[in-house]
VOVO-235684 format. One line per 3 residues: their letters; for each residue y, x, z of N, C-alpha, C, O. Coordinates in nm, 2 decimals, padded with zeros to 4 digits. Layout:
<recs>
a> Y,X,Z,Y,X,Z,Y,X,Z,Y,X,Z; ...
</recs>
This chain:
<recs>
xxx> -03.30,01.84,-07.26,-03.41,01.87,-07.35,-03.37,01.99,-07.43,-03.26,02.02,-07.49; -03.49,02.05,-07.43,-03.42,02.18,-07.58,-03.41,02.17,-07.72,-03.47,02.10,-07.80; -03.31,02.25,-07.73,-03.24,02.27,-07.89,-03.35,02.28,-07.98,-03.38,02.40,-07.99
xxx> -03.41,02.22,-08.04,-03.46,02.22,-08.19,-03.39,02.23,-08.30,-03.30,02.16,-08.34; -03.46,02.35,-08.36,-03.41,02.39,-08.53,-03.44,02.26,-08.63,-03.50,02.16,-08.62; -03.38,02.31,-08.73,-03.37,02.20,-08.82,-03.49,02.21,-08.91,-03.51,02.14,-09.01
xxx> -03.57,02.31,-08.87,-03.70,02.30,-08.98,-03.84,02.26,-08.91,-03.94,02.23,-08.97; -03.81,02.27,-08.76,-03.95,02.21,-08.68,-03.89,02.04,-08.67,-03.96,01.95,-08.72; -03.80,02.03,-08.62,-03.76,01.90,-08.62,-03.81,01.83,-08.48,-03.77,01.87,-08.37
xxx> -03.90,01.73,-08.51,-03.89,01.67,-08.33,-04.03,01.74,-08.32,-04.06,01.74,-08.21; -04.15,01.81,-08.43,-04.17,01.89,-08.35,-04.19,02.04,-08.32,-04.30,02.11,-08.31; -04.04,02.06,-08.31,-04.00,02.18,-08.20,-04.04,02.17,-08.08,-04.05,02.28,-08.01
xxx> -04.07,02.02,-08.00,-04.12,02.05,-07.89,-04.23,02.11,-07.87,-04.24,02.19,-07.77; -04.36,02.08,-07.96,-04.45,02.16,-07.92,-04.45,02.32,-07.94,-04.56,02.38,-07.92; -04.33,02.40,-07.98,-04.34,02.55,-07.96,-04.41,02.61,-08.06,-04.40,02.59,-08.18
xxx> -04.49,02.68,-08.01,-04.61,02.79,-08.09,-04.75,02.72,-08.08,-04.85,02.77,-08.13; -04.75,02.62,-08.03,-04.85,02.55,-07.99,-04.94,02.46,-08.10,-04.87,02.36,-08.14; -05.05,02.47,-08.15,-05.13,02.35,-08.20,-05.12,02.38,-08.33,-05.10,02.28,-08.40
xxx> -05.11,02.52,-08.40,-05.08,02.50,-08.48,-04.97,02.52,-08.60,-04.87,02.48,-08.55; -04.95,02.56,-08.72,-04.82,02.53,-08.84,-04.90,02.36,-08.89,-04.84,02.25,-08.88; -04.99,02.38,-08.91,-05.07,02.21,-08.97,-05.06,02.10,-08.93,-05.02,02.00,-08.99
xxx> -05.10,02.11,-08.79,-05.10,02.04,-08.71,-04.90,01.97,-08.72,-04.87,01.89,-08.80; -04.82,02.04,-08.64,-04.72,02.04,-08.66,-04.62,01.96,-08.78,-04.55,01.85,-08.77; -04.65,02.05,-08.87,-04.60,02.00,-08.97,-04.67,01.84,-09.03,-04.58,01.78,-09.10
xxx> -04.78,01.76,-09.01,-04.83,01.66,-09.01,-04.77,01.53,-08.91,-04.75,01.41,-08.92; -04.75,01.65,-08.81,-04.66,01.52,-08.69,-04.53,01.49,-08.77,-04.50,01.38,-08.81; -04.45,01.61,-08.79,-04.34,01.57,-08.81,-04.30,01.51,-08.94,-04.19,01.49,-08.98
xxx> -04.40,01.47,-09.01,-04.36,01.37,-09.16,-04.42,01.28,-09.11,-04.39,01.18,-09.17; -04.52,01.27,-09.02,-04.55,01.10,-09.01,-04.46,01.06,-08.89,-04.47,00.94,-08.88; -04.37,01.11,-08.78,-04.29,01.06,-08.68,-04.17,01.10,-08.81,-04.09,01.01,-08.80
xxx> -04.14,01.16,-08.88,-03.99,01.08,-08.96,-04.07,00.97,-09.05,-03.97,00.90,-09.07; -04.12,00.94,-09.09,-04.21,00.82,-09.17,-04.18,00.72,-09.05,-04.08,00.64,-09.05; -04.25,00.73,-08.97,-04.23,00.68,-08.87,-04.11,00.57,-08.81,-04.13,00.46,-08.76
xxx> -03.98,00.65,-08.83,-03.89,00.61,-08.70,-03.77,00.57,-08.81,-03.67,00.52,-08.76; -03.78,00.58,-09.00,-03.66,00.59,-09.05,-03.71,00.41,-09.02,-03.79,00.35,-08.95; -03.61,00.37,-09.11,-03.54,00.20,-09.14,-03.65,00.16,-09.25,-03.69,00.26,-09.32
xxx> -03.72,00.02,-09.30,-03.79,00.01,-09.37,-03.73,-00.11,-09.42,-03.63,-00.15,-09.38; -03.81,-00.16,-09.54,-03.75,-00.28,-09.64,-03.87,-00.43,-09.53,-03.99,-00.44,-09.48; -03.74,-00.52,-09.55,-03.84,-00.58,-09.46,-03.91,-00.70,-09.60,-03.85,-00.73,-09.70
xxx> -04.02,-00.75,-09.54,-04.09,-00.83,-09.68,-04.05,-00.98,-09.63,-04.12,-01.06,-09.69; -03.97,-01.04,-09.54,-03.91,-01.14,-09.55,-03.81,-01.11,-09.64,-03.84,-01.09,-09.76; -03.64,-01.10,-09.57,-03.53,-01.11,-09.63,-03.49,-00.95,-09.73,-03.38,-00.93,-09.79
xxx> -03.60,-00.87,-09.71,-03.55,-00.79,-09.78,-03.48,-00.66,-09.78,-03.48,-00.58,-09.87; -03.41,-00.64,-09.64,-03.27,-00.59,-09.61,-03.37,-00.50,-09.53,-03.47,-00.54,-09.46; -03.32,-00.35,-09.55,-03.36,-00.25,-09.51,-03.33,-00.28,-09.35,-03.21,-00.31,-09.33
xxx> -03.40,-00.27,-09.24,-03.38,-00.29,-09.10,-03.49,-00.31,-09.05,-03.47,-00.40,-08.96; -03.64,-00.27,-09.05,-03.76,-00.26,-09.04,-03.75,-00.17,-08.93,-03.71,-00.06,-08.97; -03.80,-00.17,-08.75,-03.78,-00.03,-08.69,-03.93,-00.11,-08.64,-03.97,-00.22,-08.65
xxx> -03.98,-00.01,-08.60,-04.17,00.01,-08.53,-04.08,-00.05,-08.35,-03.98,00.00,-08.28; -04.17,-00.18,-08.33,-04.15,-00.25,-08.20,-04.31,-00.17,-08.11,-04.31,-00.16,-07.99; -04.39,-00.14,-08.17,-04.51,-00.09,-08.13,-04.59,-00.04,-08.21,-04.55,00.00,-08.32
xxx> -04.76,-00.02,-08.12,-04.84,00.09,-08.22,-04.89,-00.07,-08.32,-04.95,-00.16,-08.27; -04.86,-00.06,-08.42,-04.87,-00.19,-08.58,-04.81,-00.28,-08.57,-04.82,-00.39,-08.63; -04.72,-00.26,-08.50,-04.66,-00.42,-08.48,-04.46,-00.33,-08.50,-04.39,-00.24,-08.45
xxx> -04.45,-00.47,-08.61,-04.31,-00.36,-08.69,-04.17,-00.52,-08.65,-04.21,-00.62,-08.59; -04.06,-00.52,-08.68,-04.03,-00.61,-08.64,-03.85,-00.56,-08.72,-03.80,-00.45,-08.72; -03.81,-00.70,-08.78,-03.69,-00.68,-08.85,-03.53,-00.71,-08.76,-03.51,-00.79,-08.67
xxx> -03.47,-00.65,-08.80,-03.36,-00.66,-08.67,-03.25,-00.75,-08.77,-03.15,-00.81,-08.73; -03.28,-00.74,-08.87,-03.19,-00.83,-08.95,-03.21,-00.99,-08.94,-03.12,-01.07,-08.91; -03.31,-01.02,-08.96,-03.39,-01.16,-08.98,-03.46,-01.24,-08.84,-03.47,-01.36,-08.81
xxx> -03.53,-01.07,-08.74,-03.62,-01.12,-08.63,-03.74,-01.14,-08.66,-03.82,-01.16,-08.57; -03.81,-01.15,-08.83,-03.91,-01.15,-08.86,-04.05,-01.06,-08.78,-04.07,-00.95,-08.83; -04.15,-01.11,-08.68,-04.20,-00.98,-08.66,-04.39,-00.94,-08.73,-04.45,-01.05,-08.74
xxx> -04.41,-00.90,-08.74,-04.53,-00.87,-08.86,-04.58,-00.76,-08.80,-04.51,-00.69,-08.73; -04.80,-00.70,-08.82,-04.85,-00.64,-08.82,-04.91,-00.57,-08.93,-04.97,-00.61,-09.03; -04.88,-00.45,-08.89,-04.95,-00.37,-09.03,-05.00,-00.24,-08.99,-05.10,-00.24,-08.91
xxx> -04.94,-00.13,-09.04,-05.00,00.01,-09.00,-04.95,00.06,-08.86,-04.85,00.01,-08.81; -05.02,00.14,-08.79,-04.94,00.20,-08.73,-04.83,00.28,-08.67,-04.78,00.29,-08.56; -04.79,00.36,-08.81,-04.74,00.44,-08.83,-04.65,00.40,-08.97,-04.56,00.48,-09.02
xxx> -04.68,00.29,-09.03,-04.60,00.30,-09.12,-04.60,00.15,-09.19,-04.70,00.14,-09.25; -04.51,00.04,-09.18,-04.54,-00.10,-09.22,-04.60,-00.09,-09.39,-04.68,-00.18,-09.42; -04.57,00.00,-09.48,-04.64,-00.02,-09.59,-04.78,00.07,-09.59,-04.78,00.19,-09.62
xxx> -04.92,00.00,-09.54,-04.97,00.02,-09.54,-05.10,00.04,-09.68,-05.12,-00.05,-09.77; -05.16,00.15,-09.67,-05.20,00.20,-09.78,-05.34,00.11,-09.83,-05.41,00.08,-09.74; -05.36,00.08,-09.93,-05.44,-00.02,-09.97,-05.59,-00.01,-10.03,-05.58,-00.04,-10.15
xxx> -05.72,00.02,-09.99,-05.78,00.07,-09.97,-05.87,00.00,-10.03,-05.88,-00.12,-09.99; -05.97,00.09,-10.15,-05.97,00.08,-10.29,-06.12,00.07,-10.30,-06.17,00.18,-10.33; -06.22,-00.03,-10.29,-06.37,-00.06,-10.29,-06.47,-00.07,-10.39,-06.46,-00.15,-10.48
xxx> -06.55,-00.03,-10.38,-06.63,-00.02,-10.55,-06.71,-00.20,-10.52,-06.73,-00.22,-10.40; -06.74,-00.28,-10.57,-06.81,-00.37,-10.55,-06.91,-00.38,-10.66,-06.87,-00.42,-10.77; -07.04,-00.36,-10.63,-07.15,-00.30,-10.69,-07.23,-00.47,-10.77,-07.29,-00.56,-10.72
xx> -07.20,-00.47,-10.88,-07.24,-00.62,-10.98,-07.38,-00.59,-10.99,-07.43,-00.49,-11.05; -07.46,-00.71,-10.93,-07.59,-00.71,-10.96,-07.66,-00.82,-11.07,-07.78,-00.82,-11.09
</recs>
């Protein structure tokens, strides 16, 4: 595979291609992505992405659905209209 700089990151693969925006978007949600997370059983940082929402702890074995991209999933904020 080729050498990537330390400022495209993983993605250097796509080259000149798609983009600075595009780019730069991939590569903070695939490092978001791939680091270690807190798991909400035991607690202990060891959270790795088993699939697309489906997260799973390597300390405990706990396995849980949430985002795809990220088990703390963003929480989404509704007006509910009082009649």
């Amino acid at each position: 595979m080729a050498k990537r700089t330390n400022k495209a990151g993983t993605s250097g693969r796509f080259g000149a291609r798609y983009g600075v925006v595009i780019r730069n978007r991939v590569r903070t949600i695939e490092a978001d992505q791939k680091r270690a997370h807190e798991c909400p059983v035991c607690h202990h940082t060891s959270v790795k992405r088993v699939s697309s929402g489906i997260w799973g702890c390597r300390h405990c074995g706990a396995k849980f659905a949430a985002g795809a991209y990220s088990p703390e999933a963003k929480r989404a904020i509704s007006k509910v209209s009082e009649n």
